[in-house]
PDB file with SEQRES, HELIX, SHEET and CRYST1 records, atoms N, CA, C and O in Angstrom:
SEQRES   1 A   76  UNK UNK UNK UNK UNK UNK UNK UNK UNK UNK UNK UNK UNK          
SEQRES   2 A   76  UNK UNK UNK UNK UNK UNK UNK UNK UNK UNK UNK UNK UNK          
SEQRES   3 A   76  UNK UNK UNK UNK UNK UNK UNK UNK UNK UNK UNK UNK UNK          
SEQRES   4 A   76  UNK UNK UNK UNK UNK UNK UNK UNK UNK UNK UNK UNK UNK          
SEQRES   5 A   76  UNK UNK UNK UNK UNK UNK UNK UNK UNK UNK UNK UNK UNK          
SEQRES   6 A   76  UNK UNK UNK UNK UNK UNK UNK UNK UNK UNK UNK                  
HELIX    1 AA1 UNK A    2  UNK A   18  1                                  17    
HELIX    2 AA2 UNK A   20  UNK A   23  1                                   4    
HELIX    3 AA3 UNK A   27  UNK A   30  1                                   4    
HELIX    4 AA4 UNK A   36  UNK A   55  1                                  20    
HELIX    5 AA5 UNK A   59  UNK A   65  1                                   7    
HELIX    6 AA6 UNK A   67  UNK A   75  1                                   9    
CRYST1    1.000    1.000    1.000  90.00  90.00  90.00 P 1           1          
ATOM      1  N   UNK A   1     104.169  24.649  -2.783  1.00  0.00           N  
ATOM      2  CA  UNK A   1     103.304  25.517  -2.006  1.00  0.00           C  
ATOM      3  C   UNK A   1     101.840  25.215  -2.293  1.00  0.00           C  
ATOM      4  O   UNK A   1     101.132  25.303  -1.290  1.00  0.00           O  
ATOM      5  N   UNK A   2     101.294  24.923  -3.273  1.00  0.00           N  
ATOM      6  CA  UNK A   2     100.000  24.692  -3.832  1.00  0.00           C  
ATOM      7  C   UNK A   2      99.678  23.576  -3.318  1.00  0.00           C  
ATOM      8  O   UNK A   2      98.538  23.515  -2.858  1.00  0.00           O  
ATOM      9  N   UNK A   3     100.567  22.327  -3.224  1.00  0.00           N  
ATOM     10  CA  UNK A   3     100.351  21.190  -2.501  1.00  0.00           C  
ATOM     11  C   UNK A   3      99.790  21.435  -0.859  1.00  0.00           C  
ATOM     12  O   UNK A   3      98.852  20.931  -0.242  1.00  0.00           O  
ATOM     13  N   UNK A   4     100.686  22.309  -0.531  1.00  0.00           N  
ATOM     14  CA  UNK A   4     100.298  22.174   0.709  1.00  0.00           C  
ATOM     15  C   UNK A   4      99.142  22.909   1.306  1.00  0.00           C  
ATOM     16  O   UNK A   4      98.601  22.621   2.374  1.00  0.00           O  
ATOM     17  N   UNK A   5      98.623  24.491   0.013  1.00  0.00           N  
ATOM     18  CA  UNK A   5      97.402  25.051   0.481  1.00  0.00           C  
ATOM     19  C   UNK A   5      96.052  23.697   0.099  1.00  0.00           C  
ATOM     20  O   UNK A   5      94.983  23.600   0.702  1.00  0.00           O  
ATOM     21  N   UNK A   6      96.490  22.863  -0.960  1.00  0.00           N  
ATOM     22  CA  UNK A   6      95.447  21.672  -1.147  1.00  0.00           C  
ATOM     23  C   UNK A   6      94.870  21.092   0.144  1.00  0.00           C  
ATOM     24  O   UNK A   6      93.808  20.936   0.747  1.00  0.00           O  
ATOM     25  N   UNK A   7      96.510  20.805   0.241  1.00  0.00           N  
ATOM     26  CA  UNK A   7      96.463  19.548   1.849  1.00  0.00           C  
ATOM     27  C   UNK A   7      95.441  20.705   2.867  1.00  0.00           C  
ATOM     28  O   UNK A   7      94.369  20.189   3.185  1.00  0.00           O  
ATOM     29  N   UNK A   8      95.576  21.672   3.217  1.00  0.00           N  
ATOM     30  CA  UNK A   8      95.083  22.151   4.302  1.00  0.00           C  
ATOM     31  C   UNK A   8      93.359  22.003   3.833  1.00  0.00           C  
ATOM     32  O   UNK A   8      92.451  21.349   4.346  1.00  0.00           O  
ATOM     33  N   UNK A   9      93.385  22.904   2.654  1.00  0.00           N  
ATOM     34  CA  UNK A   9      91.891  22.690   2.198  1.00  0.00           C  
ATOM     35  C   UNK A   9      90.872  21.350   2.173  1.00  0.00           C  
ATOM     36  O   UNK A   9      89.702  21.250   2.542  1.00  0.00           O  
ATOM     37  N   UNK A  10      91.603  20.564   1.707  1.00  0.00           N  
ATOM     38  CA  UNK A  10      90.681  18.824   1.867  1.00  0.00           C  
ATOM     39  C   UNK A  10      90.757  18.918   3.410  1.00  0.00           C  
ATOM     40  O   UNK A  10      89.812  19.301   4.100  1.00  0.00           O  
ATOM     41  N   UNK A  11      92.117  18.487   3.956  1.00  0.00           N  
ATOM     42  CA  UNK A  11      91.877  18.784   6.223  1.00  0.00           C  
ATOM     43  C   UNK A  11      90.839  19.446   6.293  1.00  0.00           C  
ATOM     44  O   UNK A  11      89.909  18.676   6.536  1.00  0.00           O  
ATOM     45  N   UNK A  12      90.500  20.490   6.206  1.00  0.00           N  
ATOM     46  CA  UNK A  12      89.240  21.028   6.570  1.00  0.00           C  
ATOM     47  C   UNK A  12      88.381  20.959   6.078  1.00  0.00           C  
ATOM     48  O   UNK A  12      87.501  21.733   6.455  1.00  0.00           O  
ATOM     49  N   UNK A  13      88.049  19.993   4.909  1.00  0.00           N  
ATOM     50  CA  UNK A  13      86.901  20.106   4.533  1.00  0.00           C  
ATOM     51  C   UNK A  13      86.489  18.414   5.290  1.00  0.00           C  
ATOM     52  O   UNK A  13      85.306  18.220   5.572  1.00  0.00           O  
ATOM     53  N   UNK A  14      87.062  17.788   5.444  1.00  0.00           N  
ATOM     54  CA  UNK A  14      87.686  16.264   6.270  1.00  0.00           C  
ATOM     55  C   UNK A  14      86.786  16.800   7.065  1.00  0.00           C  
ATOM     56  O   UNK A  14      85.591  16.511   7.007  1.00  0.00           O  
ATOM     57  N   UNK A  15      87.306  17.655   7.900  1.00  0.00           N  
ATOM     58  CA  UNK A  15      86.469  17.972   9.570  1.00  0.00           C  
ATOM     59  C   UNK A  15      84.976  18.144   9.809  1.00  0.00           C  
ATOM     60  O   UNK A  15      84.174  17.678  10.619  1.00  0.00           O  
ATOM     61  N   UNK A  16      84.891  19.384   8.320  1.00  0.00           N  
ATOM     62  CA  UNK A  16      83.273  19.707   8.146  1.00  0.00           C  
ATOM     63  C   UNK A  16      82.540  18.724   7.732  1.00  0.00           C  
ATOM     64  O   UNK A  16      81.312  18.803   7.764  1.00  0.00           O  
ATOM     65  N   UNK A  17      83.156  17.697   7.301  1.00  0.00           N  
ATOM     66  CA  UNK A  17      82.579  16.410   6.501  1.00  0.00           C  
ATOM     67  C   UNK A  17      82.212  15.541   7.806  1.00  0.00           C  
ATOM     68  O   UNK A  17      81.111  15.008   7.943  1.00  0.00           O  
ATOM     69  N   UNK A  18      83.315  15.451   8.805  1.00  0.00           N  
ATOM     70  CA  UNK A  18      82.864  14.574   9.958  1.00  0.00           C  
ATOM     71  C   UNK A  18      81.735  15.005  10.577  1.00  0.00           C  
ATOM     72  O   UNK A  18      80.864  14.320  11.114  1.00  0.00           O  
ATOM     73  N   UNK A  19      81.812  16.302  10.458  1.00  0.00           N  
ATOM     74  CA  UNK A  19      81.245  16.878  11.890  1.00  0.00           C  
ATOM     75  C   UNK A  19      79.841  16.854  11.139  1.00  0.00           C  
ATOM     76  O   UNK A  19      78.947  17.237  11.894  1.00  0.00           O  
ATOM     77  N   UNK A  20      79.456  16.560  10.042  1.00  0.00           N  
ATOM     78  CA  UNK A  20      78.166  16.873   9.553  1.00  0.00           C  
ATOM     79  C   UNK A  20      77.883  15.255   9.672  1.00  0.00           C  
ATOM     80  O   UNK A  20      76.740  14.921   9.984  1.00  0.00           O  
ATOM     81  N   UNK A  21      78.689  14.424   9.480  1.00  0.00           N  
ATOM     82  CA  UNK A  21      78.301  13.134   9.952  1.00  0.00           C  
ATOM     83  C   UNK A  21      78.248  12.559  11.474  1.00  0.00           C  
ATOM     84  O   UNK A  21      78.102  11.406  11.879  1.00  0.00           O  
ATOM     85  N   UNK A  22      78.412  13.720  12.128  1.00  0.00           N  
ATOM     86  CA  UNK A  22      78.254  13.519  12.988  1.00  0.00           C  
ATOM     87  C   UNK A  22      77.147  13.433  13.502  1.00  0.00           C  
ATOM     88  O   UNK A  22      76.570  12.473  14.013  1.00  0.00           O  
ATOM     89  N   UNK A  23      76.602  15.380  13.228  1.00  0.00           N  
ATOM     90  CA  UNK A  23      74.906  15.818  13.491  1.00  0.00           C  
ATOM     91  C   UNK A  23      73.752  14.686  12.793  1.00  0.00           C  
ATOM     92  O   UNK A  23      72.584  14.444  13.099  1.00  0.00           O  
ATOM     93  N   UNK A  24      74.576  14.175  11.812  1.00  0.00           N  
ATOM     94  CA  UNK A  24      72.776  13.424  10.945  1.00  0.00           C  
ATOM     95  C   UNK A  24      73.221  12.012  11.591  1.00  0.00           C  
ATOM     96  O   UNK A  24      72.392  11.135  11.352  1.00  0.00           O  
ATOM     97  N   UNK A  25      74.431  11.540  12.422  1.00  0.00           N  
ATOM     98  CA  UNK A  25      74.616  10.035  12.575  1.00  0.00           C  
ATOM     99  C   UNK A  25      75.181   9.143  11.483  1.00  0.00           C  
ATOM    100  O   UNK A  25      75.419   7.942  11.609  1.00  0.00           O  
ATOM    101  N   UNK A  26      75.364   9.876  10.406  1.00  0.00           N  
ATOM    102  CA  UNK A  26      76.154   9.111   9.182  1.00  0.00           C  
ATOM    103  C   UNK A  26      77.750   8.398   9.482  1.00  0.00           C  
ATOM    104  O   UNK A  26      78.748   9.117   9.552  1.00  0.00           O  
ATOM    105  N   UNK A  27      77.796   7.318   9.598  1.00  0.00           N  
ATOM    106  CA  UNK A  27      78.887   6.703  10.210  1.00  0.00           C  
ATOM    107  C   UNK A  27      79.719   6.755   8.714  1.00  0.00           C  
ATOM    108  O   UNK A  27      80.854   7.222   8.810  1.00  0.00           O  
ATOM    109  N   UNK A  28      79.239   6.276   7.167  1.00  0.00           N  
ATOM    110  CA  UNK A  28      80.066   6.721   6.188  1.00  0.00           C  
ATOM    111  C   UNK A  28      80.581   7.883   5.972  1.00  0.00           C  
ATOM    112  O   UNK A  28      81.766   8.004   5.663  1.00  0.00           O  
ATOM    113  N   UNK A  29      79.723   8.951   6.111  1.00  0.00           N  
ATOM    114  CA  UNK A  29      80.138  10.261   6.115  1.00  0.00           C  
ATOM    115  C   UNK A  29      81.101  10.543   6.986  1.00  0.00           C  
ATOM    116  O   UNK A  29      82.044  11.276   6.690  1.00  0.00           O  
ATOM    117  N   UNK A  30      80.933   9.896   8.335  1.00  0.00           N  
ATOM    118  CA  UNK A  30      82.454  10.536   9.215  1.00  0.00           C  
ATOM    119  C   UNK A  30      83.493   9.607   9.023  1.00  0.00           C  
ATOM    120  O   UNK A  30      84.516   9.850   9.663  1.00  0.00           O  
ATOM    121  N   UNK A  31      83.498   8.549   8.268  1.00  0.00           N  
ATOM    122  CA  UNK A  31      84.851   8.315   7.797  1.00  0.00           C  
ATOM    123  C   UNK A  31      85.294   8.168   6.233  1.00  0.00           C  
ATOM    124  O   UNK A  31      85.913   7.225   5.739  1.00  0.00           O  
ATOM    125  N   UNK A  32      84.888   9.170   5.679  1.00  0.00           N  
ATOM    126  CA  UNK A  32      85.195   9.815   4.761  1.00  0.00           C  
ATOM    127  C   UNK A  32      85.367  11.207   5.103  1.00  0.00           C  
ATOM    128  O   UNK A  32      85.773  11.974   4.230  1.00  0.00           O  
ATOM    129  N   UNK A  33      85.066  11.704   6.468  1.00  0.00           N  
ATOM    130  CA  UNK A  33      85.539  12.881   6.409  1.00  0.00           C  
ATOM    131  C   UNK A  33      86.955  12.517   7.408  1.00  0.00           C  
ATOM    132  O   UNK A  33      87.899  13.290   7.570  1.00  0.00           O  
ATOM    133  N   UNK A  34      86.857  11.539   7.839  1.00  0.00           N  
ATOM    134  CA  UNK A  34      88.433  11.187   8.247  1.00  0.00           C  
ATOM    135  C   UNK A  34      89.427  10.530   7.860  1.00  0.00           C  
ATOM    136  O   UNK A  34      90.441  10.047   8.364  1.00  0.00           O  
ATOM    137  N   UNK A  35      88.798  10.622   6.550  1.00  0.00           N  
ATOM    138  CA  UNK A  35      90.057   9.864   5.341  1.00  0.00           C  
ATOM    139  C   UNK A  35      90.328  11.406   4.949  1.00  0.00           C  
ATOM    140  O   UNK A  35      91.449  11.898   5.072  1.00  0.00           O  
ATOM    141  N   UNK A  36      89.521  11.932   4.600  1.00  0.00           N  
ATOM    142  CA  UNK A  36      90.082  13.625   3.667  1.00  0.00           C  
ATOM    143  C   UNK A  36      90.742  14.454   4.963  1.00  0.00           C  
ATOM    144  O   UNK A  36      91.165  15.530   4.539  1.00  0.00           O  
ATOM    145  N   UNK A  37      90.933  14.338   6.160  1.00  0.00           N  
ATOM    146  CA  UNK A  37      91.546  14.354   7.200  1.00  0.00           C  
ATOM    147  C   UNK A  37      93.541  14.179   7.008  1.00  0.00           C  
ATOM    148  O   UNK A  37      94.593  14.750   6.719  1.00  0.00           O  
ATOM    149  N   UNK A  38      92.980  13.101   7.380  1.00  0.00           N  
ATOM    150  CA  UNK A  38      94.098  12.071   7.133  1.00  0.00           C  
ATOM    151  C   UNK A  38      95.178  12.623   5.794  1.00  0.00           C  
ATOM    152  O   UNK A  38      96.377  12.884   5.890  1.00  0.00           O  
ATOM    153  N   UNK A  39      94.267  12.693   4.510  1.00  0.00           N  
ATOM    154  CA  UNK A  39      94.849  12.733   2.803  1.00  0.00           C  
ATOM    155  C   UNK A  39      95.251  14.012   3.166  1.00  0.00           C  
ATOM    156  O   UNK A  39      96.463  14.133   2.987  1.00  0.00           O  
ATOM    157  N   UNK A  40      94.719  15.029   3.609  1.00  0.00           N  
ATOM    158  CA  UNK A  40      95.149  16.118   3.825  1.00  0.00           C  
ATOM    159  C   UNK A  40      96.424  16.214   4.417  1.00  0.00           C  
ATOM    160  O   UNK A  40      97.343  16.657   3.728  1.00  0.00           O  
ATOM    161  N   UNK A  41      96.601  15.918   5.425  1.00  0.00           N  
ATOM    162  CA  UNK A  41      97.911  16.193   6.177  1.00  0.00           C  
ATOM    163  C   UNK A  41      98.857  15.506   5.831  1.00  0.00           C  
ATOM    164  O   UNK A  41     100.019  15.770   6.139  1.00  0.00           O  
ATOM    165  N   UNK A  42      98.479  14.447   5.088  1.00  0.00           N  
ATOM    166  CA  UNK A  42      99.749  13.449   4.645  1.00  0.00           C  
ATOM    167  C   UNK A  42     100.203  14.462   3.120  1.00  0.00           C  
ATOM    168  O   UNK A  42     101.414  14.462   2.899  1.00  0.00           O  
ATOM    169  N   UNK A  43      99.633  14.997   2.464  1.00  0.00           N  
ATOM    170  CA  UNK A  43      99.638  15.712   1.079  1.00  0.00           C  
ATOM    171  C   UNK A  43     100.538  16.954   2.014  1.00  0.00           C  
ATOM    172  O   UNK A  43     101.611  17.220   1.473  1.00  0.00           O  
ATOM    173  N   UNK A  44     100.282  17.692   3.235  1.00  0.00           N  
ATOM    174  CA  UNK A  44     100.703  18.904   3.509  1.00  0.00           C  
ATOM    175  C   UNK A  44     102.050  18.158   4.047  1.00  0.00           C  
ATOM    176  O   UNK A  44     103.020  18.893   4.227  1.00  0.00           O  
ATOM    177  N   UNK A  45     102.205  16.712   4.330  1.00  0.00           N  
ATOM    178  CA  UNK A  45     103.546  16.396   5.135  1.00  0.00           C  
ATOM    179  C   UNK A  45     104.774  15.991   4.031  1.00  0.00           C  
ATOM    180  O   UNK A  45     105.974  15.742   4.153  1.00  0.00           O  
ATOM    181  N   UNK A  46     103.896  16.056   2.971  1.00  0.00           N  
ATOM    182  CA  UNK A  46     104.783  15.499   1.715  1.00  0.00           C  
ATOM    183  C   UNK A  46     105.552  16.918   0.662  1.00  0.00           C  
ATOM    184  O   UNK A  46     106.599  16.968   0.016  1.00  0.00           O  
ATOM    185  N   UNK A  47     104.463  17.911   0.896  1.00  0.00           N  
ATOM    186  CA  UNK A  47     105.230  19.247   0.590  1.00  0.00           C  
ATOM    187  C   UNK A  47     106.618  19.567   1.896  1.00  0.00           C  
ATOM    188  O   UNK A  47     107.791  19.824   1.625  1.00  0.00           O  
ATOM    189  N   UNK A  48     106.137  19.472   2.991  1.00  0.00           N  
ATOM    190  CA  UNK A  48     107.323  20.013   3.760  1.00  0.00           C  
ATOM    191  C   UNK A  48     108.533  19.135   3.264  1.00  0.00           C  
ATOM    192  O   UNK A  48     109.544  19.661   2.800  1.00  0.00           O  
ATOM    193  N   UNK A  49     108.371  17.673   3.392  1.00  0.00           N  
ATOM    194  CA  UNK A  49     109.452  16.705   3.062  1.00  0.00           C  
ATOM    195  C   UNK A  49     110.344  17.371   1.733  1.00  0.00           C  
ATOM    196  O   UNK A  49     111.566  17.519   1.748  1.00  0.00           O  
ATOM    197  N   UNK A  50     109.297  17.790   0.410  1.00  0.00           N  
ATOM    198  CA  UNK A  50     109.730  17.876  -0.691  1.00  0.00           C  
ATOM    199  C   UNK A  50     110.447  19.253  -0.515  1.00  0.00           C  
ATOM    200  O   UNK A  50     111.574  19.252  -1.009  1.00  0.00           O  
ATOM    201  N   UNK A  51     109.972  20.723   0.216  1.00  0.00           N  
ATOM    202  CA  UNK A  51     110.851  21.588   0.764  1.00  0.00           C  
ATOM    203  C   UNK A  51     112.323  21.224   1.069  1.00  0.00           C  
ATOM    204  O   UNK A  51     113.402  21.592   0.605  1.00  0.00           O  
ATOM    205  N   UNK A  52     111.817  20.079   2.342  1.00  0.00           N  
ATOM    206  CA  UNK A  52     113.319  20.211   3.067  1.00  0.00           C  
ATOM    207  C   UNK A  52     114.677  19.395   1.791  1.00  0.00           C  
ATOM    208  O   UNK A  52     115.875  19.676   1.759  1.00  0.00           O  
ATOM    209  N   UNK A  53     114.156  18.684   1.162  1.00  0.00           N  
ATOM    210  CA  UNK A  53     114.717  17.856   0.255  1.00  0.00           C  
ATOM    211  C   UNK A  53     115.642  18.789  -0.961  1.00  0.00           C  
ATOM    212  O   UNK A  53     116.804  18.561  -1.299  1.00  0.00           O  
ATOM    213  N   UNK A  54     114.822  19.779  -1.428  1.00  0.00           N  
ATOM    214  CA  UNK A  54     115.453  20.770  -1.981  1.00  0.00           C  
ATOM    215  C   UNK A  54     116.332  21.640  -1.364  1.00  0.00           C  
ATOM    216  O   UNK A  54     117.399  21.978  -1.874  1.00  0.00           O  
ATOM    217  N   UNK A  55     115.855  22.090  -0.081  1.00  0.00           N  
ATOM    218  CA  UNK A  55     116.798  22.895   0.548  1.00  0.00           C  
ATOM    219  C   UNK A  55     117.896  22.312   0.838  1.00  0.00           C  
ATOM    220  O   UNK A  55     118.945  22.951   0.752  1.00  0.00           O  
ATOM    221  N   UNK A  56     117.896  21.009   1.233  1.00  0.00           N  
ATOM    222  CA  UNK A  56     119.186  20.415   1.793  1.00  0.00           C  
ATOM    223  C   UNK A  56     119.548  18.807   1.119  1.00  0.00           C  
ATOM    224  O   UNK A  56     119.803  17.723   1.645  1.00  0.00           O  
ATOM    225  N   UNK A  57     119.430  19.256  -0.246  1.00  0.00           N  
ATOM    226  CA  UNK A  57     120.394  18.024  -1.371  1.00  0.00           C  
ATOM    227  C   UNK A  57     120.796  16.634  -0.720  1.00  0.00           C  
ATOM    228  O   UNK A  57     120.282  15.517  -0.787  1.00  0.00           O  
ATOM    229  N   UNK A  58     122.040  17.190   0.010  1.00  0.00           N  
ATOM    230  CA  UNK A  58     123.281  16.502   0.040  1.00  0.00           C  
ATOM    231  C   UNK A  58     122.671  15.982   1.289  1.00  0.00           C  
ATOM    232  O   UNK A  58     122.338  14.800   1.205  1.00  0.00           O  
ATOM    233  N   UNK A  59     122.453  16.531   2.364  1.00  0.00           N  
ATOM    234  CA  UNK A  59     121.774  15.653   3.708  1.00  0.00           C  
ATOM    235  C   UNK A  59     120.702  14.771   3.382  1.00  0.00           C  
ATOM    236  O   UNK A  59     120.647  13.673   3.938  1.00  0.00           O  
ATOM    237  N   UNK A  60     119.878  15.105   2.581  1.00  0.00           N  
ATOM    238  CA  UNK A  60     118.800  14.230   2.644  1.00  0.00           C  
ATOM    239  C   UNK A  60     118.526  12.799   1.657  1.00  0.00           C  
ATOM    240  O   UNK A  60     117.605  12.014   1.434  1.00  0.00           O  
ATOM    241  N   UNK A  61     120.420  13.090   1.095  1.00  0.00           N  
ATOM    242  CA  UNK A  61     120.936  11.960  -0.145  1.00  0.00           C  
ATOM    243  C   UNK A  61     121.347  11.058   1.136  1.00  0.00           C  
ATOM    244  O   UNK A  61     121.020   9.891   1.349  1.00  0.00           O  
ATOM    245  N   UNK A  62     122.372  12.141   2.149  1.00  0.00           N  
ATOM    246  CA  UNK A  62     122.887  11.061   3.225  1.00  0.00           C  
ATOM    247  C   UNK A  62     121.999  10.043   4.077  1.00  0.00           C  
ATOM    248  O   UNK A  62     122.285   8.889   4.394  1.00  0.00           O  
ATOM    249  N   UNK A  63     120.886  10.750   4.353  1.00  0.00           N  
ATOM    250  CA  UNK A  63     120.016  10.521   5.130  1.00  0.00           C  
ATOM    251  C   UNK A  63     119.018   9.461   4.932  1.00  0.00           C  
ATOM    252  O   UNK A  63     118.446   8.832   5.822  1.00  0.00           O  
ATOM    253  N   UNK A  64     118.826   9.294   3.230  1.00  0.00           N  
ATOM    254  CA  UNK A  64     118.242   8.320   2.179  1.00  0.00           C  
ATOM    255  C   UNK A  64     118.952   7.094   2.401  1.00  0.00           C  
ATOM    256  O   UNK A  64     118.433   5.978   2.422  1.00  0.00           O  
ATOM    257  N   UNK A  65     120.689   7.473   2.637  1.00  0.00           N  
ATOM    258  CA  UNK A  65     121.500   6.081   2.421  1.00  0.00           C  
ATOM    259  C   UNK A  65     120.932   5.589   3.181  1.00  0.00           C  
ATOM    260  O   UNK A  65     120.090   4.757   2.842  1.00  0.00           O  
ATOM    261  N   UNK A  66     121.134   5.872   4.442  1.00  0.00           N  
ATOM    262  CA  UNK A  66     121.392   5.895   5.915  1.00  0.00           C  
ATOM    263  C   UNK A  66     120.161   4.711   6.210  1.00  0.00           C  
ATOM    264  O   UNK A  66     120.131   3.829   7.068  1.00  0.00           O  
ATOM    265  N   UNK A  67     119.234   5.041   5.213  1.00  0.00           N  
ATOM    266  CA  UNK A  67     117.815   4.516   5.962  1.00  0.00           C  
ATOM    267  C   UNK A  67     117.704   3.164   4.948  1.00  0.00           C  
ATOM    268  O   UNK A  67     117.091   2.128   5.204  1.00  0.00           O  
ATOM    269  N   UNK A  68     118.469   3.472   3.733  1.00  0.00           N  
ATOM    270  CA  UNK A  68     118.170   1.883   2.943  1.00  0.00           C  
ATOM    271  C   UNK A  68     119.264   1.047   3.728  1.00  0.00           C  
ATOM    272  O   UNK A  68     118.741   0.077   4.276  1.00  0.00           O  
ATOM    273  N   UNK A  69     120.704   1.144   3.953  1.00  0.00           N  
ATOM    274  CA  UNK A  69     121.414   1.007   4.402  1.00  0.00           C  
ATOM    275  C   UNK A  69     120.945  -0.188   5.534  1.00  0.00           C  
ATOM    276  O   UNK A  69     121.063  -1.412   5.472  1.00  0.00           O  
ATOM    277  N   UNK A  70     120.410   0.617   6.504  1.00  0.00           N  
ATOM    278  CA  UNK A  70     119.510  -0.358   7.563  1.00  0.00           C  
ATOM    279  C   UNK A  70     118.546  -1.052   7.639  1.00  0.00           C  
ATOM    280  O   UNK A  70     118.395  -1.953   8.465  1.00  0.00           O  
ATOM    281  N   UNK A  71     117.503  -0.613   6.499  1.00  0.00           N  
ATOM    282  CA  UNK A  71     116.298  -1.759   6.183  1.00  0.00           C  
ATOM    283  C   UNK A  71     117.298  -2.471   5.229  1.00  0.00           C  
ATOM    284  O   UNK A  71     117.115  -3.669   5.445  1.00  0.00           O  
ATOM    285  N   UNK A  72     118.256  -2.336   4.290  1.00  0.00           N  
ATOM    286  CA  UNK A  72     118.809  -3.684   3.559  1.00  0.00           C  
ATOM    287  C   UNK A  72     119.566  -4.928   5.166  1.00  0.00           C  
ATOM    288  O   UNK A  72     119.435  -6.152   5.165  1.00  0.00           O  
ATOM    289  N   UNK A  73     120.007  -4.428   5.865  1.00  0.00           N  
ATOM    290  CA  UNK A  73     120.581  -5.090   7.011  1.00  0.00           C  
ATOM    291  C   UNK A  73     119.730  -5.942   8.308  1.00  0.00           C  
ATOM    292  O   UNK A  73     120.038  -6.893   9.027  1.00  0.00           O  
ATOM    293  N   UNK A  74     118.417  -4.997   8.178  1.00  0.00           N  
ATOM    294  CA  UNK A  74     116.975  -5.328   8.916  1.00  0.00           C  
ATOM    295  C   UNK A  74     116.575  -6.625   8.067  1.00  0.00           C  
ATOM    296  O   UNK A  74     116.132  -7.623   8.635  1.00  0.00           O  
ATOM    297  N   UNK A  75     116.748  -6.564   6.699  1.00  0.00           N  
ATOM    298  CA  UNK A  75     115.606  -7.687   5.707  1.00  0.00           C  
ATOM    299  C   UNK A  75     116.554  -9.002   5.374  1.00  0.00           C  
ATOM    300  O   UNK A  75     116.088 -10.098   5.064  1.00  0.00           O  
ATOM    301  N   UNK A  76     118.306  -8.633   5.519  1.00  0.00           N  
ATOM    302  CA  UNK A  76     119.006  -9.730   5.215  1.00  0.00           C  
ATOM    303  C   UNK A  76     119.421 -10.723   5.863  1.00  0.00           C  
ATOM    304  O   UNK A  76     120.061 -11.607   5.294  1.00  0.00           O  
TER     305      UNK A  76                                                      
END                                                                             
């Protein structure tokens, strides 16, 4: 849960970061505020993952095979 109030907090601070690079023309500033964008939602997409993972064990063991399973068959 803390992960994911993080993730939201950097996202928005991402935005205020662009948008202030926006007003002064700072082209570093708006992509650093669209990396903390970005870090954000990937940090809030990695709590839900880690949720669903707990809630559902056994599916998401199947679901793990499932996916090496086919990149080992994709790479051989």
């Amino acid at each position: 849960m803390v992960d994911r109030v993080e993730g939201t907090v950097r996202e928005f601070g991402g935005r205020v970061q662009e948008a202030v690079g926006d007003v002064t023309g700072d082209a570093k500033t708006q992509a650093q505020g669209l990396y903390n964008q970005a870090a954000g939602q990937a940090q809030q997409a990695a709590s839900q993952l880690s949720d669903v993972v707990k809630a559902q064990p056994i599916l998401s063991s199947l679901v793990a095979l499932g996916v090496g399973y086919m990149i080992g068959r994709l790479t051989s």
